[in-house]
DRENTITI-121762 format. One record per residue: residue number from 1; residue in one letter; chain; x negated, y negated, z negated of N, C-alpha, C, O, CB in turn. Coordinates in steps of 0.001 Angstrom, whole numbers, always signed. Glycine has a CB too. Layout:
BEGIN
+-----+--------+--------+---------+---------+---------+---------+----------+---------+---------+---------+---------+---------+---------+---------+---------+----------+---------+
: num : residu : chaine :  n_east : n_north :    n_up : ca_east : ca_north :   ca_up :  c_east : c_north :    c_up :  o_east : o_north :    o_up : cb_east : cb_north :   cb_up :
+-----+--------+--------+---------+---------+---------+---------+----------+---------+---------+---------+---------+---------+---------+---------+---------+----------+---------+
: NUM :      a :      A :       X :       Y :       Z :       X :        Y :       Z :       X :       Y :       Z :       X :       Y :       Z :       X :        Y :       Z :
...
+-----+--------+--------+---------+---------+---------+---------+----------+---------+---------+---------+---------+---------+---------+---------+---------+----------+---------+
//
This chain:
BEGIN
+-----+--------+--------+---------+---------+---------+---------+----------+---------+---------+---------+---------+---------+---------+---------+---------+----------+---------+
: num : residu : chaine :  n_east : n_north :    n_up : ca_east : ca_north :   ca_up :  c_east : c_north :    c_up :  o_east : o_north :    o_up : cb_east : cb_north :   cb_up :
+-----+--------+--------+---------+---------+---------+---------+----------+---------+---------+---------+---------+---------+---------+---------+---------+----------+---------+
:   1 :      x :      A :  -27547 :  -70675 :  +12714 :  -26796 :   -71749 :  +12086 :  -27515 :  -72178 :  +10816 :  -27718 :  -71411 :   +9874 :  -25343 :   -71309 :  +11778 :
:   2 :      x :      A :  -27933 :  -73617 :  +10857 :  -28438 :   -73730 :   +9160 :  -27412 :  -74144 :   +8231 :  -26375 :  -74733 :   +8532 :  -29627 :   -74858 :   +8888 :
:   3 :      x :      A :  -27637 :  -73929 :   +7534 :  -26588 :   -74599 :   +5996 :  -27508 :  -75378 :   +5033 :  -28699 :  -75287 :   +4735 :  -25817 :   -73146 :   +4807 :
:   4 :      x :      A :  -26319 :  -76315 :   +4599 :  -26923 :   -77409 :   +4253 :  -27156 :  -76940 :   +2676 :  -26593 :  -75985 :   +2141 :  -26039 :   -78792 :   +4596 :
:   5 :      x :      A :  -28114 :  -77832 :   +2060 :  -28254 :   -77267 :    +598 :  -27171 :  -77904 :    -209 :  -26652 :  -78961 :    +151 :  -29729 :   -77590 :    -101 :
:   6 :      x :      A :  -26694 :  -77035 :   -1706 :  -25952 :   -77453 :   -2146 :  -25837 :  -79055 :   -2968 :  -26662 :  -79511 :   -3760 :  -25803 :   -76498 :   -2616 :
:   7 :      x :      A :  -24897 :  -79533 :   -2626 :  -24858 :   -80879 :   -3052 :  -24707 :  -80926 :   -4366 :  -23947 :  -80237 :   -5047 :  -23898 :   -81626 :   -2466 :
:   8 :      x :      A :  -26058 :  -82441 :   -5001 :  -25548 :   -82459 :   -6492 :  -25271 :  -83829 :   -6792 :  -25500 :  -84882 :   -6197 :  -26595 :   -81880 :   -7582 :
:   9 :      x :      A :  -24621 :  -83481 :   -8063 :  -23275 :   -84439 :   -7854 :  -24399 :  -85486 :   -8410 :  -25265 :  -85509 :   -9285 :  -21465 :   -84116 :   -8884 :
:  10 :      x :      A :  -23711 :  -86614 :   -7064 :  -24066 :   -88516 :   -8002 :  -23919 :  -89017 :   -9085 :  -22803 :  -89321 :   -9505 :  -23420 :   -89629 :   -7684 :
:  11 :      x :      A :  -25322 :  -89255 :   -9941 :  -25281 :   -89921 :  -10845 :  -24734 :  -91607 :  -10967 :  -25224 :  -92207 :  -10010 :  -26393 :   -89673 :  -11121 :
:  12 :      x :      A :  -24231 :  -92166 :  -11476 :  -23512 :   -93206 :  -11523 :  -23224 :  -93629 :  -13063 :  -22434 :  -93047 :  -13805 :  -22337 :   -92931 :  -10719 :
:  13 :      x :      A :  -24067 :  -94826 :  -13419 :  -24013 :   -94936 :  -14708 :  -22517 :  -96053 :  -15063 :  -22392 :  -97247 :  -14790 :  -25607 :   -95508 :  -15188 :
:  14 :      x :      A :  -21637 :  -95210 :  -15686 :  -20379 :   -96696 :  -16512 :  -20364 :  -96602 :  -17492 :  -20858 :  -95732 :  -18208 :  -18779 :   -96879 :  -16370 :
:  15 :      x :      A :  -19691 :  -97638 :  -17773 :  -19647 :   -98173 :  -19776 :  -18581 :  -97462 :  -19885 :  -17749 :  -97398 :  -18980 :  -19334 :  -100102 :  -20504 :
:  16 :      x :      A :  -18477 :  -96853 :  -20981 :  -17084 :   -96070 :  -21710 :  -16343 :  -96962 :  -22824 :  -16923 :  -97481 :  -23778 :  -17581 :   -94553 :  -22584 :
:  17 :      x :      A :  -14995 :  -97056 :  -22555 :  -14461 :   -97680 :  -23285 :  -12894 :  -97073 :  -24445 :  -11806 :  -96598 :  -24119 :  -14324 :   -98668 :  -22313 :
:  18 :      x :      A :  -13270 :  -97273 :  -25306 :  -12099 :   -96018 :  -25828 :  -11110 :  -97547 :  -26552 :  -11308 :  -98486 :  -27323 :  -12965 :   -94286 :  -27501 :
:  19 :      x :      A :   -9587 :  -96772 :  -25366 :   -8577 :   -97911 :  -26593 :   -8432 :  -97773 :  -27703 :   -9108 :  -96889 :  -28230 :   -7247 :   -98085 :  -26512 :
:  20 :      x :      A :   -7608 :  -98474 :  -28456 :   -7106 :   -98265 :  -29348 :   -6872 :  -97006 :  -30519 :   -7250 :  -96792 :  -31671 :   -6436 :   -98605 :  -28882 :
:  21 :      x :      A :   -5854 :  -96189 :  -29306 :   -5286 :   -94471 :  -29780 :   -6424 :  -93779 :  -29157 :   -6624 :  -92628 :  -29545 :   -3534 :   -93761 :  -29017 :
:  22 :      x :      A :   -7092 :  -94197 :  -28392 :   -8159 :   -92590 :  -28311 :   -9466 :  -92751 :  -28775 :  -10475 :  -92065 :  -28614 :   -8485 :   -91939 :  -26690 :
:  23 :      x :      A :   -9218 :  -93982 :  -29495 :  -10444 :   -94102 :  -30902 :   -9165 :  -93685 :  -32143 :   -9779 :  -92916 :  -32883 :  -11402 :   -96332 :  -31239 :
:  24 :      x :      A :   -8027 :  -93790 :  -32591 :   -7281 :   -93616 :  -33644 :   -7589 :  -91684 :  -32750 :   -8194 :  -90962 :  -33542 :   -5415 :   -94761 :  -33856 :
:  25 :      x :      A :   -7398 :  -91269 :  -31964 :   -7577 :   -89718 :  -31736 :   -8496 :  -88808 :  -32518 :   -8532 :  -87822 :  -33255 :   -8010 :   -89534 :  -30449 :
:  26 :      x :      A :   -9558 :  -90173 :  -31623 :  -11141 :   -89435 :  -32790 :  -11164 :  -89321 :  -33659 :  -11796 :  -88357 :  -34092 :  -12323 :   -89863 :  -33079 :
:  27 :      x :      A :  -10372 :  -90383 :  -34734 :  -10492 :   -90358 :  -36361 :   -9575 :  -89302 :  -36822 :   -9746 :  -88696 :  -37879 :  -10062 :   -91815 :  -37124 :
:  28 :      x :      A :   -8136 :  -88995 :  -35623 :   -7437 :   -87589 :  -36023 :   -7834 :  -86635 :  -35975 :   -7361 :  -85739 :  -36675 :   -6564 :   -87234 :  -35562 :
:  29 :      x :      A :   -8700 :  -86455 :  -35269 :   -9605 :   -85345 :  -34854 :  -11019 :  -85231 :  -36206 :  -11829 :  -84304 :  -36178 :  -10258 :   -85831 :  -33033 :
:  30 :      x :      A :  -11043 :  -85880 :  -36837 :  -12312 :   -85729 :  -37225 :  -11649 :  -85100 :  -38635 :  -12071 :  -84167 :  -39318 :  -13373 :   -87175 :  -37207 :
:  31 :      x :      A :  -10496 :  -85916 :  -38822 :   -9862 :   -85676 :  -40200 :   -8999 :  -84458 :  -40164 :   -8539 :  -83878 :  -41148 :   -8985 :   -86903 :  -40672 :
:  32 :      x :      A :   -8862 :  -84189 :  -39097 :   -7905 :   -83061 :  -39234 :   -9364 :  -81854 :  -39432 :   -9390 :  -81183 :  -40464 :   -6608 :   -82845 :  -37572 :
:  33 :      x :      A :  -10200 :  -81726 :  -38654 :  -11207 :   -80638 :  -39091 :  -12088 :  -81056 :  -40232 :  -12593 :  -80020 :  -40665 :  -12133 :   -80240 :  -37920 :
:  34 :      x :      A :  -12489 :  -82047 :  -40892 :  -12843 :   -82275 :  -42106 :  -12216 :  -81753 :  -42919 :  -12796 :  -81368 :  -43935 :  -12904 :   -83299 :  -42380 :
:  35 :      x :      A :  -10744 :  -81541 :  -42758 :   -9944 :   -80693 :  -43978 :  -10148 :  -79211 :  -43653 :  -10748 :  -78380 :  -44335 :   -8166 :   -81019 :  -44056 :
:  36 :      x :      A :   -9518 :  -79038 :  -42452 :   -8744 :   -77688 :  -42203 :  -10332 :  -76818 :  -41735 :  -10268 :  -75619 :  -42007 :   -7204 :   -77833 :  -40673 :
:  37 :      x :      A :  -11237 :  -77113 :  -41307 :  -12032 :   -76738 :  -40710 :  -13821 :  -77297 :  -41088 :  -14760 :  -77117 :  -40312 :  -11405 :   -77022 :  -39516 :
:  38 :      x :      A :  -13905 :  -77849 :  -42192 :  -15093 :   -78832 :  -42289 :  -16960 :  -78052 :  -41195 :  -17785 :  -78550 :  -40429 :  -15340 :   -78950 :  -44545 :
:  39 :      x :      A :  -16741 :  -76749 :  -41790 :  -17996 :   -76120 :  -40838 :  -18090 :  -76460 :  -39392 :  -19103 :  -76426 :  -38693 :  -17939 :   -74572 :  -40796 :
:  40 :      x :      A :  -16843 :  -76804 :  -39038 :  -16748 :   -77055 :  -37550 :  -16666 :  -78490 :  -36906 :  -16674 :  -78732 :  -35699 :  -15589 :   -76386 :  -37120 :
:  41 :      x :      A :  -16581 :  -79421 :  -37970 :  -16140 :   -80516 :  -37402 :  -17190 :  -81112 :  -36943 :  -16752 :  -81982 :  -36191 :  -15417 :   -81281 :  -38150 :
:  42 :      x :      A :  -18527 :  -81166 :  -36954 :  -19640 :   -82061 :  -36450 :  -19746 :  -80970 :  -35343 :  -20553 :  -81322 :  -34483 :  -21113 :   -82473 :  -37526 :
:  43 :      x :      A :  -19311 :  -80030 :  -35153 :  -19271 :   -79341 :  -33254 :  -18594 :  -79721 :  -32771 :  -18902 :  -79727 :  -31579 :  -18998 :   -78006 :  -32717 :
:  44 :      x :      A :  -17329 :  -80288 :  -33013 :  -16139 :   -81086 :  -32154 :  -16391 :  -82239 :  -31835 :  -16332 :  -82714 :  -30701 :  -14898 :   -81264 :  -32755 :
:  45 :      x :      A :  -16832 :  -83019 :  -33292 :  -17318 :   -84666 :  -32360 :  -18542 :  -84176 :  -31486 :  -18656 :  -84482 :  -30298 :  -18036 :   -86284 :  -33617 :
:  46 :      x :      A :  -19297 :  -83522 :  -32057 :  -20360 :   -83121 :  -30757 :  -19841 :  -82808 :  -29294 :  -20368 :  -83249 :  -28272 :  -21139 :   -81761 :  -31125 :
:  47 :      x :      A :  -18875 :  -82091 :  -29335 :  -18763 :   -81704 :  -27892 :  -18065 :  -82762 :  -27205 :  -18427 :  -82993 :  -26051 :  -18034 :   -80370 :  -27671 :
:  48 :      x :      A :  -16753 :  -83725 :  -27899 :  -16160 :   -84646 :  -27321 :  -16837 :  -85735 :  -27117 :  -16352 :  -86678 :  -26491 :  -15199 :   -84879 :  -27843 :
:  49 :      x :      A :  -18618 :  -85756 :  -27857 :  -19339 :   -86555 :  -27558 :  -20269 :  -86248 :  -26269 :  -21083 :  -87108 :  -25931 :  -19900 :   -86795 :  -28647 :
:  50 :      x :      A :  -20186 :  -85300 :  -25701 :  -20663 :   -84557 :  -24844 :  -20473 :  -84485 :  -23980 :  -21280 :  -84400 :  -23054 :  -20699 :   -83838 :  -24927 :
:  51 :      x :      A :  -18579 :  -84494 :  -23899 :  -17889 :   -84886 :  -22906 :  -17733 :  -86563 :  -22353 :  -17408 :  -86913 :  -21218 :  -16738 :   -84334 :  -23279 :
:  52 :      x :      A :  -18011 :  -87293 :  -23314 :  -17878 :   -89203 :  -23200 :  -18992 :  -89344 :  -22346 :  -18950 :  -90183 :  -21446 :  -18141 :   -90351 :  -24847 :
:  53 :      x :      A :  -20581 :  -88198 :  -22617 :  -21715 :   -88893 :  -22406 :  -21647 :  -88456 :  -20528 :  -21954 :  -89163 :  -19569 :  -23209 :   -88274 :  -23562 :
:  54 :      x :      A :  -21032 :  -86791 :  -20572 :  -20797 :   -86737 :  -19146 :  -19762 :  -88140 :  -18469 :  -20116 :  -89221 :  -17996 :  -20035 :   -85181 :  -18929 :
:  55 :      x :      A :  -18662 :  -87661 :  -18638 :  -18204 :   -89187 :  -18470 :  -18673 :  -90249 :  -17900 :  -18437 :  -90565 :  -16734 :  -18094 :   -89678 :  -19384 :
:  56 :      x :      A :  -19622 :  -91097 :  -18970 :  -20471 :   -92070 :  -18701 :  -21465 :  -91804 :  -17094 :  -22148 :  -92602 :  -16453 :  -21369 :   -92128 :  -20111 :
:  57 :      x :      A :  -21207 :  -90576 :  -16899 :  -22814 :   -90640 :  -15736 :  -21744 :  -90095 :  -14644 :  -21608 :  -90759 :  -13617 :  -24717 :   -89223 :  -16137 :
:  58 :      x :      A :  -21024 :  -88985 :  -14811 :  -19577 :   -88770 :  -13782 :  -18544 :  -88590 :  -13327 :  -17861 :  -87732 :  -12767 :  -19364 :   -88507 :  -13421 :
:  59 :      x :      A :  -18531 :  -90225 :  -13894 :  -16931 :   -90289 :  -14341 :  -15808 :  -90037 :  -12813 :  -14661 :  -89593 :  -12748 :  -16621 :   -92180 :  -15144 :
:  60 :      x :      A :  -16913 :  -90631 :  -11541 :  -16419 :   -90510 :  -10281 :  -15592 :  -88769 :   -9887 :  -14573 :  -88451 :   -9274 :  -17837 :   -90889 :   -9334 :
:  61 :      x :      A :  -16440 :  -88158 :  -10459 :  -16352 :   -86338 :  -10379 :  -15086 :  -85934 :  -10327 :  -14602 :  -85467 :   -9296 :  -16950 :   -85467 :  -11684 :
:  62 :      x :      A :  -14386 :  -86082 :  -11501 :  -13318 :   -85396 :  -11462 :  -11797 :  -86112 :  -10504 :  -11741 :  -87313 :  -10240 :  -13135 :   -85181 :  -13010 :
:  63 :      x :      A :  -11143 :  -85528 :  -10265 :  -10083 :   -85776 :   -9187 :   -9191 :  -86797 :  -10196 :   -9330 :  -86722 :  -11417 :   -9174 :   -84181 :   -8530 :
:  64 :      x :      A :   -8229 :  -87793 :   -9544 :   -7438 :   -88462 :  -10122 :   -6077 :  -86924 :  -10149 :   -5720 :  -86199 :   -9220 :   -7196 :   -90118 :   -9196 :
:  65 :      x :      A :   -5597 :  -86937 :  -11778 :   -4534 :   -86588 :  -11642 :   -3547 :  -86995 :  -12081 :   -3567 :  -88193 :  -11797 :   -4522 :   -85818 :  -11781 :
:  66 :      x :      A :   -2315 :  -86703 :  -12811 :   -1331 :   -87109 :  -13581 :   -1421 :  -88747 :  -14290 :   -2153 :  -89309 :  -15105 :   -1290 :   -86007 :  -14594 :
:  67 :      x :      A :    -532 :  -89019 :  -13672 :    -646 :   -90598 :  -14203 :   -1658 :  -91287 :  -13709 :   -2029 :  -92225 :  -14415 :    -830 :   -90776 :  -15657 :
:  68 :      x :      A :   -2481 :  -91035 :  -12255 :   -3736 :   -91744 :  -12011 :   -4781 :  -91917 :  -12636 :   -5672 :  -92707 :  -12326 :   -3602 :   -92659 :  -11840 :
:  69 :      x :      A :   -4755 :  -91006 :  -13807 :   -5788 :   -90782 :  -14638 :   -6769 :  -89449 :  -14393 :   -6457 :  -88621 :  -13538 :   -5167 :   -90752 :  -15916 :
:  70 :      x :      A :   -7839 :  -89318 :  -15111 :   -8719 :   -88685 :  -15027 :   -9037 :  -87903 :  -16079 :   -9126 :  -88362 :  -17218 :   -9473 :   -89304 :  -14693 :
:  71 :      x :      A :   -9318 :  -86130 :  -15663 :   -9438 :   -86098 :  -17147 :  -11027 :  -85067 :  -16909 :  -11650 :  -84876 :  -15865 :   -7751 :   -85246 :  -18161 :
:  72 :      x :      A :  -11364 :  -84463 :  -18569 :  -12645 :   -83789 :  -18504 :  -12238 :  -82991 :  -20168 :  -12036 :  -83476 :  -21281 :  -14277 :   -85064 :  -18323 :
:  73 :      x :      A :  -12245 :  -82198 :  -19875 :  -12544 :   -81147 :  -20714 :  -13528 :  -80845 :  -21719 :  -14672 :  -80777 :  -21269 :  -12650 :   -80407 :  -20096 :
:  74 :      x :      A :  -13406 :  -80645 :  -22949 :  -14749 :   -80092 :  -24197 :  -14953 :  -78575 :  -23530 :  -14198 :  -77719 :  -23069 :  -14085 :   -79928 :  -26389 :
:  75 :      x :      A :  -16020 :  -78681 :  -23681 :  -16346 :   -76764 :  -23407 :  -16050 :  -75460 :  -24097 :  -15806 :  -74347 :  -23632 :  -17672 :   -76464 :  -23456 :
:  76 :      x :      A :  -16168 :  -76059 :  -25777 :  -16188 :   -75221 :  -26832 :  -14463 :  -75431 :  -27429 :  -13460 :  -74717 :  -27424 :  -17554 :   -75699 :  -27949 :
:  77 :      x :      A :  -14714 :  -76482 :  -27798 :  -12960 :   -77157 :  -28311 :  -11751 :  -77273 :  -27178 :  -12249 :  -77519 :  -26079 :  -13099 :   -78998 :  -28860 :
:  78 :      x :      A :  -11147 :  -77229 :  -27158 :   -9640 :   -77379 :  -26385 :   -9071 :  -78763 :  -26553 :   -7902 :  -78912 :  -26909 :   -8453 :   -76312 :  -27020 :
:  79 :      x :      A :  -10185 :  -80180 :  -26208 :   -9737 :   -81158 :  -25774 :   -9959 :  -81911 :  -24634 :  -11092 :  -81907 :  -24153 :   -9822 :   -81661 :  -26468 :
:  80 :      x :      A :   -9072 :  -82560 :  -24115 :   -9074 :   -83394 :  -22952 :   -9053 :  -84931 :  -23339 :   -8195 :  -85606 :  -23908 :   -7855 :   -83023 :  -22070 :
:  81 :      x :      A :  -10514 :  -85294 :  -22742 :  -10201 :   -87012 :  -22676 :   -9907 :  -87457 :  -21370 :  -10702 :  -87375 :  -20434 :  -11473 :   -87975 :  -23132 :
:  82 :      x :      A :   -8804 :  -87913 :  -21303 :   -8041 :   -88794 :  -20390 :   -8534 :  -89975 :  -20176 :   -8437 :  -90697 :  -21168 :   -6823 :   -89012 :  -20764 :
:  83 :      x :      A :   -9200 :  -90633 :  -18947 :   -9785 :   -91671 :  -18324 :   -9158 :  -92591 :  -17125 :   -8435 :  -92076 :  -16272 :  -10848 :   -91125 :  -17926 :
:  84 :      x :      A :   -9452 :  -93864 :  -17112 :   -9281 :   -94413 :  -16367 :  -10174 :  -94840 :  -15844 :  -11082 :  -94847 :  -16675 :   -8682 :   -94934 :  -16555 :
:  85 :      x :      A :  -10647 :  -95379 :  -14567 :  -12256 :   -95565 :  -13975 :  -11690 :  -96788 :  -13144 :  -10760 :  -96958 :  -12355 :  -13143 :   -94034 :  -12879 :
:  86 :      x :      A :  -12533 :  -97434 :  -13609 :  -13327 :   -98803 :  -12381 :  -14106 :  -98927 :  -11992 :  -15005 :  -99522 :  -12587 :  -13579 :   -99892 :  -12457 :
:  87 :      x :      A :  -14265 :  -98429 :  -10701 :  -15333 :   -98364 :  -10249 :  -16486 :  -99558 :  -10079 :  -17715 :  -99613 :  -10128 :  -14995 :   -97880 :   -9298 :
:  88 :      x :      A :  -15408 : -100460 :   -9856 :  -16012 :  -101720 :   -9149 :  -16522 : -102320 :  -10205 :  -17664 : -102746 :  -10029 :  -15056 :  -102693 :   -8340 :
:  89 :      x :      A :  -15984 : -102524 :  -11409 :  -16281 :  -103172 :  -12814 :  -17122 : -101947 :  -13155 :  -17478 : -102223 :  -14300 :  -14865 :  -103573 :  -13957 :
:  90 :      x :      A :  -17367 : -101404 :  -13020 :  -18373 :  -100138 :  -13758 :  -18504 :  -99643 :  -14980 :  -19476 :  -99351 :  -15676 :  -19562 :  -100346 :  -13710 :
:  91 :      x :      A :  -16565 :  -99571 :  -15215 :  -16716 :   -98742 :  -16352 :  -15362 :  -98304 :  -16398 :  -14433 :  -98821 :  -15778 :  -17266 :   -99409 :  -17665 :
:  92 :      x :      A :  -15295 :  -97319 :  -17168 :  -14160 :   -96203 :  -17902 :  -12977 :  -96543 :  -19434 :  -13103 :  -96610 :  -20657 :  -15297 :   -94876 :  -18484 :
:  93 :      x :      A :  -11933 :  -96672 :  -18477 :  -10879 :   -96920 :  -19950 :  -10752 :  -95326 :  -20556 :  -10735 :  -94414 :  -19729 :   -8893 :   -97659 :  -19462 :
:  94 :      x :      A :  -10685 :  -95086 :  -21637 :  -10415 :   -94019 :  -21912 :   -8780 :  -94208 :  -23043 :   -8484 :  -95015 :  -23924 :  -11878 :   -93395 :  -22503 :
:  95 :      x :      A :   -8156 :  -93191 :  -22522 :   -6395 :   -93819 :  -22946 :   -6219 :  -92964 :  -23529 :   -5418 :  -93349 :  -24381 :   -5064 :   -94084 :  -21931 :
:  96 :      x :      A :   -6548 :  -91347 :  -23793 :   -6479 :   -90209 :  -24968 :   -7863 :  -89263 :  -25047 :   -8851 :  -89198 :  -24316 :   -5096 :   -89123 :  -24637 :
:  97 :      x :      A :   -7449 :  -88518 :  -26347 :   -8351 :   -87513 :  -26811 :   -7369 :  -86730 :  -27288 :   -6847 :  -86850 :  -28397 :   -9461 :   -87881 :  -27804 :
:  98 :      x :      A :   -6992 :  -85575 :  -26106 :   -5764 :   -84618 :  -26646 :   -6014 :  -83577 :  -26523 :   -6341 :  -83155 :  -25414 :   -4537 :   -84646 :  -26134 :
:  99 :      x :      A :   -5919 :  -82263 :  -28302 :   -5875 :   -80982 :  -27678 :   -4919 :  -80251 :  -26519 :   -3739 :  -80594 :  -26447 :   -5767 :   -80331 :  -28645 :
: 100 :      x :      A :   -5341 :  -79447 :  -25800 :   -4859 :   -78834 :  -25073 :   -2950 :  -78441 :  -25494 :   -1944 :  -78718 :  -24841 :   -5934 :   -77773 :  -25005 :
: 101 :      x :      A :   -3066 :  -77876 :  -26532 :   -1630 :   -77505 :  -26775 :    -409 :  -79044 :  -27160 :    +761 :  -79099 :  -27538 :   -1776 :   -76313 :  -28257 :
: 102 :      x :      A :   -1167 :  -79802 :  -26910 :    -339 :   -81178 :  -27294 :    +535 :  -81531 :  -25862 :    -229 :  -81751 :  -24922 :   -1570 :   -82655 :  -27757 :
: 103 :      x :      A :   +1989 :  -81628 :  -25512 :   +2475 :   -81877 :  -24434 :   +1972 :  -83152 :  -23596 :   +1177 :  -84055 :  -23856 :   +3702 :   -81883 :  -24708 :
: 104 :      x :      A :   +2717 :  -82866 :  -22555 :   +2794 :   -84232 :  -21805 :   +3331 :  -85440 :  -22358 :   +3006 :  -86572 :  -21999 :   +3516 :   -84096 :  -20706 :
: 105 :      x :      A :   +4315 :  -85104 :  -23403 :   +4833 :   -86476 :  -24107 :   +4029 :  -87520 :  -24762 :   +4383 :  -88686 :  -24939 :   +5657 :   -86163 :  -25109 :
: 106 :      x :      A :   +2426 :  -86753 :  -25253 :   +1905 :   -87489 :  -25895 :    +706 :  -88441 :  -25182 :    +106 :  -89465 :  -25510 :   +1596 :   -86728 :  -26870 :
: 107 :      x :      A :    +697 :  -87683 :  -24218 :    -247 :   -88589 :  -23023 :   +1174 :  -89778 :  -22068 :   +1120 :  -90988 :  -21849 :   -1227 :   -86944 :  -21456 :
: 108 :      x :      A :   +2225 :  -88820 :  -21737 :   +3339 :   -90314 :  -21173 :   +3041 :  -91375 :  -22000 :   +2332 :  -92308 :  -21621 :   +5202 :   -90151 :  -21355 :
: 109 :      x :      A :   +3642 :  -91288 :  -23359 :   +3695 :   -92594 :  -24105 :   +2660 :  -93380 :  -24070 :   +2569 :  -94362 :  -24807 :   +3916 :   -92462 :  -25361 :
: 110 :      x :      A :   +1987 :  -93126 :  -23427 :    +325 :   -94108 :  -23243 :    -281 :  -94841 :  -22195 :   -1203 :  -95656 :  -22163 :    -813 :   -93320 :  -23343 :
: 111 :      x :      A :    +479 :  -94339 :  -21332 :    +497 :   -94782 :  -20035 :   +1615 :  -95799 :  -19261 :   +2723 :  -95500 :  -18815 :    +473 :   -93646 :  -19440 :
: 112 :      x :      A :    +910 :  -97131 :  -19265 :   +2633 :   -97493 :  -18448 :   +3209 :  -97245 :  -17227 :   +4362 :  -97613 :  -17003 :   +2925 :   -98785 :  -18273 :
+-----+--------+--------+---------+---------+---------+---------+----------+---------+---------+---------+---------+---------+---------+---------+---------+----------+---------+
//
């Protein structure tokens, strides 16, 4: 029996687009570890920048979940950016930038 080699995932280049609140996220995010945390805060925009740039190349990757949205994970930090994808237009709404311990309430209110 042969087996096939492992598949790697399609590159696919989209424009990233951050609304409103998950550009007002970033600036919560930046300000909240500028105070509470300053040593750490250029690793957080790093990694959530890390996560936008994956994003940008596969955004197709991850499964639609909750709310028909999409999400992707920081590696180091405990945030989720929440996406929306067009494929056809070839690019990515992005509707939050939420730590992990933040409920569902704060991603509902964002979504209609």
């Amino acid at each position: 029996m042969e087996v096939a080699p492992p598949r790697t995932p399609q590159r696919v280049s989209y424009t990233v687009r951050l609304l409103a609140n998950a550009q007002r996220d970033l600036s919560d995010i930046e300000a909240y570890y500028d105070e509470k945390v300053p040593r750490e805060a250029e690793r957080c925009l790093d990694a959530i920048e890390a996560a936008l740039d994956w994003i940008a190349d596969y955004a197709h990757q991850p499964p639609v979940s909750r709310f028909g949205l999409r999400r992707v994970s920081t590696e180091t930090f405990r945030y989720s950016v929440w996406y929306r994808l067009f494929e056809e237009e070839r690019f990515v709404q992005v509707i939050a930038i939420l730590h992990h311990r933040r409920g569902d309430d704060a991603l509902t209110e964002r979504v209609p």
